[in-house]
C-alpha positions in Angstrom: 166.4 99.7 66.9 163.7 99.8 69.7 161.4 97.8 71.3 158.0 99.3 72.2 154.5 98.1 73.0 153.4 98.9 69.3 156.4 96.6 67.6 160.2 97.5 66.6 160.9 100.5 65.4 164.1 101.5 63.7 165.8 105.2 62.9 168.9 106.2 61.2 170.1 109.6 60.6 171.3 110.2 57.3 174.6 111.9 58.3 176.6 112.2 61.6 179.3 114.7 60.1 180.1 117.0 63.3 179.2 117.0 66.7 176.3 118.9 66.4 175.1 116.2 63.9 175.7 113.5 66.8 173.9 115.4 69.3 170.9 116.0 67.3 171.2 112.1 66.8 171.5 111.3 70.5 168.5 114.0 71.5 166.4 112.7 68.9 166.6 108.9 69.6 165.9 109.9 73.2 162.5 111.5 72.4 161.8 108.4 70.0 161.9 106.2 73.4 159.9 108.5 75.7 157.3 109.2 72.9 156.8 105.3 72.0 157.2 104.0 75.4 160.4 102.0 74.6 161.3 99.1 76.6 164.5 98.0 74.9 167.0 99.9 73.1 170.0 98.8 70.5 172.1 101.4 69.3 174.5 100.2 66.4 178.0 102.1 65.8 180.4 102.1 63.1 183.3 104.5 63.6 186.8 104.8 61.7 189.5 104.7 63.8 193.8 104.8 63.8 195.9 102.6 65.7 199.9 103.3 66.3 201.8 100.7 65.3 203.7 99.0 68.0 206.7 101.3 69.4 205.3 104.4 67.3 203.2 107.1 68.6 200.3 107.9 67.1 199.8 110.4 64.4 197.3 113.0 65.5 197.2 115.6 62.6 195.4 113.4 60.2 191.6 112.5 60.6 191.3 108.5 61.3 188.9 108.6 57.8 191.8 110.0 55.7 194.1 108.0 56.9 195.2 104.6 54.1 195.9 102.5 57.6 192.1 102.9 59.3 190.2 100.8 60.6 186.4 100.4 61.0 185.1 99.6 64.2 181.4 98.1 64.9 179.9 99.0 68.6 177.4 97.3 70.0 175.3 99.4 72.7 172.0 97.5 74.3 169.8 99.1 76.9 166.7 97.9 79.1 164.6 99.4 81.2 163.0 97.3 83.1 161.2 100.4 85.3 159.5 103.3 83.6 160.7 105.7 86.3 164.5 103.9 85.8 167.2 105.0 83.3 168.3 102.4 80.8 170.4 99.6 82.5 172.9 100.0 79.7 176.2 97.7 78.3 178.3 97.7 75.5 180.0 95.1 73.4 183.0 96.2 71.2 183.1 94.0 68.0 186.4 95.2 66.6 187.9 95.6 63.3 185.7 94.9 60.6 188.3 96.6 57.4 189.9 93.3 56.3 193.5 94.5 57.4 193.8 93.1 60.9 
């Protein structure tokens, strides 16, 4: 979501499946804020992820979204910019688990 002088404006991308996907994401939401003049910037995340369990390591050969004990993790990332010549003053807030199993 964005804040410009012309009202909010939102964009999703229909799928982030590889890095190249992400990328495209990130270069394209970057050419959203110079093109509309954005002022303010949210970025929402959701990402699965795999925790150890206390004294184990973790498992690294299987992919946190094939895994039965994921999680799903919401991010929060909020920018400003509160010069046009400036970069985004930018801060994140971790929300946490969001699966229903912790």
């Amino acid at each position: 979501m964005a804040r410009c002088p012309r009202g909010t404006l939102f964009y999703m991308p229909e799928k982030m499946d590889d890095e190249r996907a992400k990328d495209h994401f990130a270069n394209t939401a970057a050419l959203i804020c110079i093109a509309h003049d954005v002022s303010e910037l949210v970025v929402i995340l959701e990402s699965w992820i795999k925790v150890a369990a206390p004294g184990e390591a973790l498992d690294l050969r299987e992919r946190p979204c094939e895994s039965l004990d994921r999680r799903c993790w919401c991010c929060l990332c909020l920018g400003r910019q509160a010069d046009p010549c400036a970069a985004f003053a930018r801060s994140s807030i971790l929300y946490g688990d969001h699966s229903g199993t912790g």
